[in-house]
C-alpha positions as a Markdown table, in Angstrom:
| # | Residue | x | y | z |
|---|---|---|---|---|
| 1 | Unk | 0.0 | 0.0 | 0.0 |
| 2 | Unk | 1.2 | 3.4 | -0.6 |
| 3 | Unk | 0.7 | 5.8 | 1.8 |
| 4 | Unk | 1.4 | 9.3 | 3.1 |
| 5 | Unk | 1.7 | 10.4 | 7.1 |
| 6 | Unk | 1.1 | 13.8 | 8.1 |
| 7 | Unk | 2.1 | 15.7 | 10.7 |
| 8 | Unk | 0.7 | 19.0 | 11.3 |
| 9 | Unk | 2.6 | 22.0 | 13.3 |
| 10 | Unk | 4.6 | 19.2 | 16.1 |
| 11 | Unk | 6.4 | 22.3 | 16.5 |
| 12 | Unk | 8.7 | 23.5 | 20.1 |
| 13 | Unk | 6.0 | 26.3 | 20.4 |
| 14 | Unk | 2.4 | 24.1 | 20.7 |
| 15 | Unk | 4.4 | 20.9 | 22.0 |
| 16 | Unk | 6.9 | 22.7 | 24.7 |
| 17 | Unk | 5.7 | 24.1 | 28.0 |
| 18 | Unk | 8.2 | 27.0 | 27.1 |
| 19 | Unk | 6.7 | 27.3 | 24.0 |
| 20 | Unk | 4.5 | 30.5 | 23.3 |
| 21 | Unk | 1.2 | 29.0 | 22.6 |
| 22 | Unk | 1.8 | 25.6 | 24.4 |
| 23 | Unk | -1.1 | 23.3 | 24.7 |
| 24 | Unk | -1.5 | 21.2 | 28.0 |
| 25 | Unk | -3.7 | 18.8 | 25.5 |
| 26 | Unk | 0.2 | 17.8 | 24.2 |
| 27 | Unk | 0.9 | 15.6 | 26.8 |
| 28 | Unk | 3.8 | 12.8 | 26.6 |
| 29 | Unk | 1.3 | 10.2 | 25.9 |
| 30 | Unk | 0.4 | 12.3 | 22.5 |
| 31 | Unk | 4.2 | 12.9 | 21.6 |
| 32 | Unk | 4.9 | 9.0 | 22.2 |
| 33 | Unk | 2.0 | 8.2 | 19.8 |
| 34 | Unk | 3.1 | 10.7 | 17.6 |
| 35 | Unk | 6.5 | 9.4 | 17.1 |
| 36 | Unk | 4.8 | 5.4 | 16.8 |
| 37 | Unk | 3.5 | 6.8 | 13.9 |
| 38 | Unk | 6.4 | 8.7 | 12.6 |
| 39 | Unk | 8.6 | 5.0 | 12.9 |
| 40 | Unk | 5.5 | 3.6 | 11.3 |
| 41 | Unk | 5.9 | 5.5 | 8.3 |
| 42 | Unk | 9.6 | 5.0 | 8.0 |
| 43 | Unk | 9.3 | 1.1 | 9.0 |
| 44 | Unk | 7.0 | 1.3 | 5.3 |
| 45 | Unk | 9.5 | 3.9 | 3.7 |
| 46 | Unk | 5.8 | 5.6 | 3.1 |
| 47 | Unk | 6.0 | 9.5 | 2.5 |
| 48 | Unk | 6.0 | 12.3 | 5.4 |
| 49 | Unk | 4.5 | 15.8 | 5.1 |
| 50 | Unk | 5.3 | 17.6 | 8.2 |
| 51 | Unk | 3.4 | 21.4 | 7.9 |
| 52 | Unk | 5.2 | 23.9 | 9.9 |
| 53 | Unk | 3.0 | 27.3 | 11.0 |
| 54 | Unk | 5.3 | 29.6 | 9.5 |
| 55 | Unk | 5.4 | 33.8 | 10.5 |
| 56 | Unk | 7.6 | 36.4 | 10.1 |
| 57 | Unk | 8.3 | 40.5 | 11.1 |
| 58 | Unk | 4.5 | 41.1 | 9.2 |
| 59 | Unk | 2.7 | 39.0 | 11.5 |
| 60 | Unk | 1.1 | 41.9 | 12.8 |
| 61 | Unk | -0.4 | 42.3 | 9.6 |
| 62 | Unk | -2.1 | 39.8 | 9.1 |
| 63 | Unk | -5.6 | 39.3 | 9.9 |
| 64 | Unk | -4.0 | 36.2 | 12.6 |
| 65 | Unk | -1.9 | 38.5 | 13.5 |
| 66 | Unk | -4.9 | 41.2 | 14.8 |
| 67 | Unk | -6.7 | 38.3 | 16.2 |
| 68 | Unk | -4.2 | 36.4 | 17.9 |
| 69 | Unk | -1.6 | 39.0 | 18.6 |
| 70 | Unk | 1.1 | 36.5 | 20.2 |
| 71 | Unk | 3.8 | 36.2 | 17.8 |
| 72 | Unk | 4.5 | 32.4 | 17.4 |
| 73 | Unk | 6.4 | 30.2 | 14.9 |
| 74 | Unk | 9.0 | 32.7 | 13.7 |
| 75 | Unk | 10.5 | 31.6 | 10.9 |
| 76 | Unk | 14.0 | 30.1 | 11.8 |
| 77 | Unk | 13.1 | 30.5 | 15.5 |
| 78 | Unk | 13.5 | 28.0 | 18.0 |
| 79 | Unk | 9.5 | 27.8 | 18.2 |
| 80 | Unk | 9.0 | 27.4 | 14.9 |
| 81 | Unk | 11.6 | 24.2 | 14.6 |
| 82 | Unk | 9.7 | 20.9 | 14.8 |
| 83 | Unk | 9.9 | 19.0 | 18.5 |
| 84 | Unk | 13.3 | 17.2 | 18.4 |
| 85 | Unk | 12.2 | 13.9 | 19.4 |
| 86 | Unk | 9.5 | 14.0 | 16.4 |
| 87 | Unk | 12.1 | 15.3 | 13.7 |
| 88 | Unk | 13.7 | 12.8 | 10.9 |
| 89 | Unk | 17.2 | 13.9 | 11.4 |
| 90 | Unk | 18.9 | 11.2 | 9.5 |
| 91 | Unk | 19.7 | 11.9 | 5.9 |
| 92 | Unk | 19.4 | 8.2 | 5.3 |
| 93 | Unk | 15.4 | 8.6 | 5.0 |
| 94 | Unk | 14.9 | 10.8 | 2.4 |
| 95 | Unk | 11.6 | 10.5 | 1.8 |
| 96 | Unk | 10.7 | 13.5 | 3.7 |
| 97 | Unk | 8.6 | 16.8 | 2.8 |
| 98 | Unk | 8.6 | 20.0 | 5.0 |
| 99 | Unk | 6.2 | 22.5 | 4.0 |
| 100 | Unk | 6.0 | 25.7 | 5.5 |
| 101 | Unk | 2.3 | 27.9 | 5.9 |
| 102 | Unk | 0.9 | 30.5 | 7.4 |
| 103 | Unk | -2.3 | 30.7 | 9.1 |
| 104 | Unk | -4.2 | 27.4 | 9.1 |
| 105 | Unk | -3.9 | 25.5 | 5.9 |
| 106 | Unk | -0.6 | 24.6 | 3.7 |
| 107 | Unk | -2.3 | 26.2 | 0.2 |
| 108 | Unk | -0.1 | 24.0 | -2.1 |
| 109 | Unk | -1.5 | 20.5 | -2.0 |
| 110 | Unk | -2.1 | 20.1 | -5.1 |
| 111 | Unk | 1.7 | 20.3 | -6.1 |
| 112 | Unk | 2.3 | 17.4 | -3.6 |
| 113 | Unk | 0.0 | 15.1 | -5.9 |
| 114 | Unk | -1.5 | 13.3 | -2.8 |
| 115 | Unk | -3.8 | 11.0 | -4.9 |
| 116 | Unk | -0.7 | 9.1 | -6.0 |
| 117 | Unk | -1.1 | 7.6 | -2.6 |
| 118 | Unk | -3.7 | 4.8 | -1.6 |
| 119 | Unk | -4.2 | 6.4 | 1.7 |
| 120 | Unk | -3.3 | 9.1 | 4.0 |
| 121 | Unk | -3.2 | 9.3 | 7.9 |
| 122 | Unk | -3.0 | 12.9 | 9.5 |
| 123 | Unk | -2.2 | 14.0 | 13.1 |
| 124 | Unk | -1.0 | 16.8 | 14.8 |
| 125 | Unk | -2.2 | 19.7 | 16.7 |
| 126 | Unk | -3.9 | 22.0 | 16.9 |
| 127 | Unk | -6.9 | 19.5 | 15.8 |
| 128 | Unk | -9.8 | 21.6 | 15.7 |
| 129 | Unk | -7.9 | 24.5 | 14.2 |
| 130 | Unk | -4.7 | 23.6 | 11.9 |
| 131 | Unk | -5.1 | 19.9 | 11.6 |
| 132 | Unk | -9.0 | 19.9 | 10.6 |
| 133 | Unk | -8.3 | 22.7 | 8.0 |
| 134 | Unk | -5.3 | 20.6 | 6.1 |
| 135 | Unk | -7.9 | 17.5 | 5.9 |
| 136 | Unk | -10.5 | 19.6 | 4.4 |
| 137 | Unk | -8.3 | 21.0 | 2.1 |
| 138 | Unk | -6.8 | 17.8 | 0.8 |
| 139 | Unk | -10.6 | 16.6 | 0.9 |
| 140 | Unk | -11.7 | 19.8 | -1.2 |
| 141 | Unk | -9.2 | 18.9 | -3.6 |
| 142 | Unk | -9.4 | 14.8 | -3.6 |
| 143 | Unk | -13.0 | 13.9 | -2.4 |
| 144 | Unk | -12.3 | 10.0 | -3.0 |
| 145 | Unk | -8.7 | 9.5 | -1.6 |
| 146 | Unk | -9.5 | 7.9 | 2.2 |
| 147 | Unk | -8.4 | 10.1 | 5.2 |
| 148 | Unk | -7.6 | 8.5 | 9.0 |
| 149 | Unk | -7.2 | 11.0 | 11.2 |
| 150 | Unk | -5.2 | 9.9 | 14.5 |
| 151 | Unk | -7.1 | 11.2 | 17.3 |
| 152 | Unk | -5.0 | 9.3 | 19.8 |
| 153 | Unk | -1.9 | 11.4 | 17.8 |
| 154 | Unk | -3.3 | 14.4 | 18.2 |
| 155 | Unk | -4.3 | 17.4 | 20.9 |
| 156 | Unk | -6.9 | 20.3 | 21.0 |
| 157 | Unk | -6.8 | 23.3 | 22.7 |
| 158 | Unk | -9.1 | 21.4 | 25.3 |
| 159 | Unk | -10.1 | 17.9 | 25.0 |
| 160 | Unk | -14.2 | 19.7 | 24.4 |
| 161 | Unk | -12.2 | 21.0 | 21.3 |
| 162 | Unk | -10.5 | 18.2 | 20.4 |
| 163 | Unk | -14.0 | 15.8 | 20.4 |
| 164 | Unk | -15.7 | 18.7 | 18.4 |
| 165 | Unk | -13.3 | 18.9 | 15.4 |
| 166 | Unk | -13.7 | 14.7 | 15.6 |
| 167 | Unk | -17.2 | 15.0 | 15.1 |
| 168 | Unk | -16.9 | 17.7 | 12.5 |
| 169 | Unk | -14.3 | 15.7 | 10.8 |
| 170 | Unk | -16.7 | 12.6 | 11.0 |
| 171 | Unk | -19.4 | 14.0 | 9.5 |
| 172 | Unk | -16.5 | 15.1 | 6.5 |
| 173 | Unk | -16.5 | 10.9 | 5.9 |
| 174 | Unk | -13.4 | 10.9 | 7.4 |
| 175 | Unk | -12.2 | 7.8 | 9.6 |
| 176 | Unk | -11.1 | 8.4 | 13.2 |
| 177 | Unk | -9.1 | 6.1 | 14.6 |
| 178 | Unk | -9.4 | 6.8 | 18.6 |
């Protein structure tokens, strides 16, 4: 089976206390699962998209930026970096895809051809905000290819939020896997 893993925005400032918008949803049991499925993928040699929130100095500019106003995932800062323990370091696995985007969804899948893939698996955080926008943007755009979302991989502002955007993205005929 072919198949593509995504992570959404496992990055040092929603997954580290220190981190400027840290969410107490992240807890170790969410990182552990997250890296399961992260040796998963590379066990298969399948395809990894990590999305990394990506700002800059015009944050403030942005309609985010007026209603969030806490600058976060600076480009090149050490918030923006994905966690450590969930980053393929090694060169040896190369079949790895970082895409960078601001507020919400990446707006490029199309370029990365997803429907070459039998199925794709998404987790990440934040679920009802970041993670639920990239599945219904790869839906929009591939209505047939089969989504899992990994709850059990994944964290919410609040774990209300995070059983609200697993109804939503139920009723968007996407599989949850708890």
């Amino acid at each position: 089976m072919n198949r593509a893993w995504i992570i959404i925005d496992c990055q040092n400032d929603f997954l580290m206390p220190e981190g400027v918008l840290y969410t107490e949803e992240a807890t170790d049991e969410v990182l552990g699962a997250i890296q399961l499925v992260i040796e998963a993928a590379r066990k298969f040699n399948d395809a990894i998209y990590y999305t990394q929130d990506t700002h800059d100095e015009n944050y403030f500019c942005t309609q985010e930026g007026h209603k969030l106003p806490i600058p976060h995932c600076m480009y090149g800062s050490w918030g923006w970096r994905i966690v450590d323990s969930l980053d393929t370091k090694e060169t040896a696995y190369n079949n790895v895809h970082h895409l960078y985007k601001g507020a919400f969804a990446y707006d490029n899948w199309e370029d990365e051809h997803l429907d070459q893939y039998d199925e794709i698996s998404v987790c990440g955080v934040v679920s009802s905000i970041c993670v639920i926008a990239n599945i219904i943007a790869i839906k929009a755009l591939w209505p047939e290819l089969p989504i899992k979302f990994l709850a059990y991989a994944s964290a919410g502002l609040s774990s209300e939020n995070h059983a609200a955007a697993i109804e939503v993205l139920r009723s968007l005929q996407v599989e949850v896997i708890e």
